[in-house]
N, C-alpha and C positions, 0 to 999 in steps of 0.2 A: 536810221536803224531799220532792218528788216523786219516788219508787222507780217501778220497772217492777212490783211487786209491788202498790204501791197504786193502779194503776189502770189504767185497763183500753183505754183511748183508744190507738187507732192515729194514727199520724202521715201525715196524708194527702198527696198528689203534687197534690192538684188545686189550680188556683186560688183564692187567697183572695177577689179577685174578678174580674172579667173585663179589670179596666185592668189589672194585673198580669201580666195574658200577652201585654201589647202588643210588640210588634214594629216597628221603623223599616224601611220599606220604600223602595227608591229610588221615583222618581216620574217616566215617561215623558211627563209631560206637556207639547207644544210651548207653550213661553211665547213671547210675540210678540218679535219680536227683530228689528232691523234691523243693518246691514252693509254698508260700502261702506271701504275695500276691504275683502273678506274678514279677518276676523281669525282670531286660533286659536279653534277652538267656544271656548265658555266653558263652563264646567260650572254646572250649575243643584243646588245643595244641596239636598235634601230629606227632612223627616223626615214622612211620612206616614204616621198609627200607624191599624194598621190591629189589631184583636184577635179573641182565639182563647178558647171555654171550654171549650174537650173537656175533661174530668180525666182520669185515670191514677190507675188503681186503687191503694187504698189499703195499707201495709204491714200484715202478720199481726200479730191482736193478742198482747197481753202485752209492749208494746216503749212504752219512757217516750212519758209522753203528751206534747201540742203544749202550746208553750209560746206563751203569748200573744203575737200577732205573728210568729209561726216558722213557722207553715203557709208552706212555700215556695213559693215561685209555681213554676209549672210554665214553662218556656219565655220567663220575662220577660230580655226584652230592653233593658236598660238603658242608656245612654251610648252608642249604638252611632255607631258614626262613620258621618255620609251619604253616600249615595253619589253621584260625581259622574259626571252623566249628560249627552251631549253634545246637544246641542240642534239638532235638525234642522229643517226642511230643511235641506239644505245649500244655503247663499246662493249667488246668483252672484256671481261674482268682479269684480275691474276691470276685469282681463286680460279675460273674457267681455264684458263692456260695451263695452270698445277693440275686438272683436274678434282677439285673439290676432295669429296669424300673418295670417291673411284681413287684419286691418286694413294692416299692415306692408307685404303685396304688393298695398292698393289704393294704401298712399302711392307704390308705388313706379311703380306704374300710371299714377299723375297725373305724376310727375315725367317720364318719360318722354314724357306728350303733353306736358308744358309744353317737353319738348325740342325737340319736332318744329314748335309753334308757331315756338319762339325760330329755332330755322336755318331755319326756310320766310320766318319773314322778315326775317333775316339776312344774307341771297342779297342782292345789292347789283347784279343784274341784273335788264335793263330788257325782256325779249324776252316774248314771249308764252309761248315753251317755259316760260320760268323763271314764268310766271304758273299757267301750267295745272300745272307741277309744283305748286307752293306750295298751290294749291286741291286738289289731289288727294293731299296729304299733310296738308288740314285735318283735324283728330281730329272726332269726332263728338261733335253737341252735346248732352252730357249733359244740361242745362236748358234746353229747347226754348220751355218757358214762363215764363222769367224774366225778370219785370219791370227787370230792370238793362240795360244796353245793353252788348254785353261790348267792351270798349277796344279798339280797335289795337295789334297786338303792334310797338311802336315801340320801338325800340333803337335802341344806340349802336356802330356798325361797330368803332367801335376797342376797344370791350372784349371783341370774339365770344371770342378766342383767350381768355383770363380764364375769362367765364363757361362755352366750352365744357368746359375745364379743370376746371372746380366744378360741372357736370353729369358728369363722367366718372367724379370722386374719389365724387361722392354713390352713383353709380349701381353702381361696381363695390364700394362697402359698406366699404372695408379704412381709408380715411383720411377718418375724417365732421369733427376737426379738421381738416385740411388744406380739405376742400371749406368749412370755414367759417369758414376765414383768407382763404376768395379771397371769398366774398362779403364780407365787413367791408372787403376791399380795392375791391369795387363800388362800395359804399354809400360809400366817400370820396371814391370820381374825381366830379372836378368833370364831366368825359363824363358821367355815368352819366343815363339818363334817368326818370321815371318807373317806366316795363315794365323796366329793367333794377333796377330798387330792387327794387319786387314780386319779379321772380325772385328776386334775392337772397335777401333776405329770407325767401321760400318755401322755397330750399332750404337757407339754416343753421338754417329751425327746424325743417327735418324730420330737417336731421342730427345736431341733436343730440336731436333725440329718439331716434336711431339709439347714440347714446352717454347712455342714460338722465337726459338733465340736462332736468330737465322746467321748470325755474323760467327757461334762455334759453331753451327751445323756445316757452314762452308767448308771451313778449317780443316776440320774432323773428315768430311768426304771427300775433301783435297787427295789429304792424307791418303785415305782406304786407296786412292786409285794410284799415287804413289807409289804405295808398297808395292803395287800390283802381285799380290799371292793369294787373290779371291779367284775361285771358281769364276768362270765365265760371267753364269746368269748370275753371281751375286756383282760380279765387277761390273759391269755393262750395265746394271738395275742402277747401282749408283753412279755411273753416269746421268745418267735417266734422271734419276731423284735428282741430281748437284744442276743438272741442267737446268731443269724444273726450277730451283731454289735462285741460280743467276738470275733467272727469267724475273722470278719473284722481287728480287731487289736489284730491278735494274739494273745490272751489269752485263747487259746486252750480247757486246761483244765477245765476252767469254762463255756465253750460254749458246752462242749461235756457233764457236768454234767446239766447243765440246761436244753438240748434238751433234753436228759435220762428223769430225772425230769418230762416233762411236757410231754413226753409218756406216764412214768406211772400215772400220774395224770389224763389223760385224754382218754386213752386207745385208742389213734386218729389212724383213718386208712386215715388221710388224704398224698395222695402223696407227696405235696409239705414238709411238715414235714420230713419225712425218706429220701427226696429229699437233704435237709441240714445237714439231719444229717449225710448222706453219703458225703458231701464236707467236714467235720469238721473236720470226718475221715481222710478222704486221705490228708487232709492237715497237719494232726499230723502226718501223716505217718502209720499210722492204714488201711493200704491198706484191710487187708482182712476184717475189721471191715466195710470199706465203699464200699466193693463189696456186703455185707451182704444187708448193708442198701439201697443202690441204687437199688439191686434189688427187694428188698422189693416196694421200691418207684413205677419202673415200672409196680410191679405186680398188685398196687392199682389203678393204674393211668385207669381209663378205658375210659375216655372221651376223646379221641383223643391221636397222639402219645405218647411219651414218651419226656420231654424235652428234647433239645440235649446238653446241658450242662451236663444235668445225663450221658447220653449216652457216651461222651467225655470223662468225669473222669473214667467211669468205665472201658471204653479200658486203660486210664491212668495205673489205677489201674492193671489191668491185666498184663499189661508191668511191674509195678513195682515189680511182686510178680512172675513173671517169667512163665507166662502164657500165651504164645506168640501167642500160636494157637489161644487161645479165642479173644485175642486184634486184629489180624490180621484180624478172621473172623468181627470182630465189625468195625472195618475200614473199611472193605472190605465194607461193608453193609450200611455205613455211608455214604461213599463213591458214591455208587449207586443210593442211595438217594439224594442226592447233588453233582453231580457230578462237579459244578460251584463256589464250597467252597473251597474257598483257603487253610484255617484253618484243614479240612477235610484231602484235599487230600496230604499237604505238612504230617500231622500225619500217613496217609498209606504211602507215598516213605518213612516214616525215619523207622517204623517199617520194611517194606519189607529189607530193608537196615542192618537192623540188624538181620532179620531172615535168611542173607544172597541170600537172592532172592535178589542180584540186579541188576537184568535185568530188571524186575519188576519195581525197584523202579525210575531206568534209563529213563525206557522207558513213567512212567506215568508223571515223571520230565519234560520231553520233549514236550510228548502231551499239556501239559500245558503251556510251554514256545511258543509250536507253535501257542498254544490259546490266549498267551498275557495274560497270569496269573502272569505270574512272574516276578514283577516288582519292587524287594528289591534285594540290595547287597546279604544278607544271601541265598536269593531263588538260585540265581547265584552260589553262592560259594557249596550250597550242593550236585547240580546237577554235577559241573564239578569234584568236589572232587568223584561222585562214579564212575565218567567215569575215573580217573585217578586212582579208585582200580579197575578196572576190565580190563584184557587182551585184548589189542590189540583197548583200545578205546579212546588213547591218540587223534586222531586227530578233536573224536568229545567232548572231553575234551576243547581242542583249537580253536574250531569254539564258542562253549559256552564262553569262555572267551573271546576271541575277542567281537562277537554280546554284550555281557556287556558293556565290553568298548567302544562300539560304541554309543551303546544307553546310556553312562554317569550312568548306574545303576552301573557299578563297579568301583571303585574307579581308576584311573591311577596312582596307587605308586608302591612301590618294589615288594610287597607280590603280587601282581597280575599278575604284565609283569615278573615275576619269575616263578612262574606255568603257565603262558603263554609258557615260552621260556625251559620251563621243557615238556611242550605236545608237543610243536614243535620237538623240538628235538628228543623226543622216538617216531613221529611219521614220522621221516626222512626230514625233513623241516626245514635244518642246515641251510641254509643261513638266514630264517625268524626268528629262533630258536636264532642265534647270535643277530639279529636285538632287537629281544625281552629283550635280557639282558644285550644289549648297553643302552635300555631304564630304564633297572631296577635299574642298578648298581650306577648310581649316585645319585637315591633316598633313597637307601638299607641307615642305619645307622650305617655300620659296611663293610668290606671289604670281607664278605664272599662270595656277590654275585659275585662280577668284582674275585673274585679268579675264582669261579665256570665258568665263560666267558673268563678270560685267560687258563684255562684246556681248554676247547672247541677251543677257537682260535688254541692253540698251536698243537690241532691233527686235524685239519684243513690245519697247514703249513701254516698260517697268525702269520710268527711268530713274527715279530714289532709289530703288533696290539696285541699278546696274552704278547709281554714285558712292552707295555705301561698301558694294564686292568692290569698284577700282579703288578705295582709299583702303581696301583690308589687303588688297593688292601689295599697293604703295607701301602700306606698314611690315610685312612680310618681305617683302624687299625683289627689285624685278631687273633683269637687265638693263630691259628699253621700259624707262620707268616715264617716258612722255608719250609712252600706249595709254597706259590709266590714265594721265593728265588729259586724254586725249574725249576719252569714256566721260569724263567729270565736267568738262567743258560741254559736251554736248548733252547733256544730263540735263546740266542747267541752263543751256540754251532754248530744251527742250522744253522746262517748265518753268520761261521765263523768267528766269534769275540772271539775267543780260551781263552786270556788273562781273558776278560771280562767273562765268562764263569767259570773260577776258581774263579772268587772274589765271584760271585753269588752263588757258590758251599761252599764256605767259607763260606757265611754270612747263608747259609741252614745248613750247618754244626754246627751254634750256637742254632738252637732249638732240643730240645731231639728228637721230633718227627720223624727229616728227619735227623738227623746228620748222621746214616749209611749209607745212601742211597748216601746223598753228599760226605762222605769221602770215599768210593769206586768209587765212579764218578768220581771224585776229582782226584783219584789213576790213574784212567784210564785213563784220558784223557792229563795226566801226564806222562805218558810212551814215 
């Protein structure tokens, strides 16, 4: 049997060989991802092993020698759970596609010229005053170059009181049911004419779109465009709106024909137009179609900047169609402009990050944490994940995760005191590094971590504490459950318990994994 007297071998810290000190690293990488509407990020898994072969000097001799297969890896990182990393850019939304609010007060905009049409010619006088009023209460013509011929605002006298009624309910916002009980009750009168359908019809779909029911808002501004007997800018606005609302419930196809449609109908150089139709795009994934039209957008746009919703999707876009320089310089630029936009600048660190600048993306990550920007789990987890891909920046990997967990923005479970006690570690901060995955391990839902903490115990020489993590292992339940047998064996090798040490080697010797490793140990220690 092998005595510390018969030989003279120290038990060395280093690597047995270099796969052995691999480490799972999260991975910053933007994978290509499309969105429409926004979802929650998704998290992108990753185990990207990256490895280490520093050694760590060996223990003083005269101390039982290594037993085959027991040279402990220094730093292996085994089972470690990945980490989920949110995936940026951050997409634009629906809500940005519709235009938010802006959209809301241009429907409200059109409703109110479609008012002014319907009572200018509603007026059931014949005098000239009543002519020159009516012409100087015409709205202006939003499509000056459009090929349609816009209708006669022809109505029915006897329904004015009705529809004014269902103009009043829409307009003051409080009963968008009521304003679309009085249209339904249009669209039945045998009076009702054409332009009185059209209105109708125009305004129960914009109320209820006012009351989120998008499936009759469809319907209802199907219809309006149907009839076709709306003035121009009310006909072509509900395009606009119907376009918008496809966009919003994914019906793509129909949204990216109808915007087409009501370009060429209208020959519009209006911004806000090529502005939607460029989101309709990128939401179908017609990335280079909505780089096309967004820039169009900008080029028209000459009254102040450019939205930044355009602006956002087109760096979008840029990234999706592998056009890194243009996106970067667009964030870059975004960026400068709002320096104070969370949205902005978390979109420049994930880009730099992928263009592999991340020192870059490191460093603007930080400025902002130092600013009190970052104040979500995800912000957390992206910043330390690209300090744990970048050389030698494990320790402010571990400052970043700790200050989370202190401030309660990072969660206190496995997946986090795990790449806590993973920075600790590769940044020489073993006693804090074990602390960390005494805390992790009995949250972990599996026995991978307390393995990954009895490795560590055990080339530390804490070897009862690294016997007691691989049997909490073992009990938590582990793939390759002859790694622990492996820990436990040499535990008790370690503090001469010889007997106990062959059973452990036995019970290693039952997984395919480590059975060679234990039955030559086995052999040896058996001599």
């Amino acid at each position: 049997m092998a005595t510390a007297s018969s030989t003279a071998f120290t038990r060395s810290r280093r690597c047995a060989t270099a796969a052995s000190c691999r480490r799972i690293r999260p991975n910053v990488s933007l994978l290509r991802q499309r969105t429409f509407p926004l979802l929650a990020e998704r998290p992108v898994h990753l185990n990207a092993v990256l490895r280490r072969s520093t050694p760590r000097l060996g223990h003083p001799s005269g101390q039982r020698g290594s037993l085959h297969g027991s040279r402990r890896s220094n730093r292996t990182k085994h089972g470690l759970s990945a980490c989920s990393i949110p995936r940026y850019p951050i997409r634009p939304t629906a809500a940005d596609v519709r235009g938010g609010k802006e959209f809301s007060m241009k429907v409200l905009h059109s409703m109110k010229l479609a008012a002014v049409v319907f009572l200018a010619a509603s007026l059931s006088v014949g005098t000239a005053d009543a002519a020159r009023r009516e012409k100087a209460d015409e709205p202006k013509i939003d499509y000056p170059d459009a090929t349609r011929e816009s209708p006669k605002a022809d109505n029915s006298p006897r329904l004015g009181k009705q529809i004014q009624k269902m103009f009043d309910l829409y307009n003051e916002g409080e009963d968008m049911e009521g304003a679309i009980k009085i249209a339904e009750e249009v669209l039945a009168s045998d009076r009702a004419k054409p332009y009185d359908r059209g209105v109708a019809l125009m305004i129960a779909g914009n109320a209820a779109l006012g009351v989120d029911d998008y499936g009759r808002a469809i319907s209802y501004l199907e219809r309006a465009i149907e009839e076709n007997a709306l003035p121009n800018n009310n006909h072509f606005a509900t395009m606009h709106t119907l376009a918008s609302v496809y966009a919003q419930e994914d019906k793509i196809p129909e949204a990216v024909a109808l915007i087409d449609r009501m370009i060429a109908e209208t020959k519009s150089k209006d911004p806000d137009v090529y502005g939607l139709k460029g989101g309709i795009h990128y939401n179908a994934g017609q990335y280079d179609l909505a780089i096309d039209a967004i820039k169009r957008a900008i080029e028209l746009k000459t009254d102040g900047a450019p939205e930044n919703n355009w602006l956002q999707m087109l760096m979008a876009a840029y990234n999706e169609t592998g056009r890194d320089a243009e996106a970067v310089a667009l964030a870059e630029q975004l960026q400068k402009q709002a320096p104070d936009d969370k949205r902005t600048l978390l979109n420049l660190a994930s880009l730099y990050a992928q263009t592999d600048m991340t020192d870059k993306a490191a460093a603007l990550l930080d400025d902002a944490r130092s600013r009190g920007m970052l104040t979500e789990q995800k912000d957390y987890e992206i910043l330390y994940a690209i300090y744990l891909n970048m050389d030698g920046k494990e320790a402010d990997a571990a400052k970043v995760i700790q200050e989370g967990l202190d401030k309660g923005i990072l969660k206190a479970d496995a997946k986090t005191y795990t790449f806590l006690a993973q920075s600790l570690y590769f940044s020489d901060q073993v006693d804090a590094a074990i602390a960390a995955y005494q805390k992790a391990a009995p949250l972990a839902s599996d026995g991978e971590t307390a393995l990954a903490l009895s490795q560590i115990l055990t080339n530390e020489d804490r070897n009862q504490e690294a016997k007691a993590a691989a049997q909490q292992a073992l009990s938590k339940g582990l793939k390759k459950p002859g790694e622990a047998w492996m820990v436990i064996a040499r535990s008790e090798y370690y503090m001469d318990n010889f007997e106990a040490a062959k059973v452990a080697y036995r019970e290693a010797a039952k997984d395919p994994a480590t059975r060679d490793q234990a039955q030559k140990a086995l052999a040896q220690i058996s001599r």
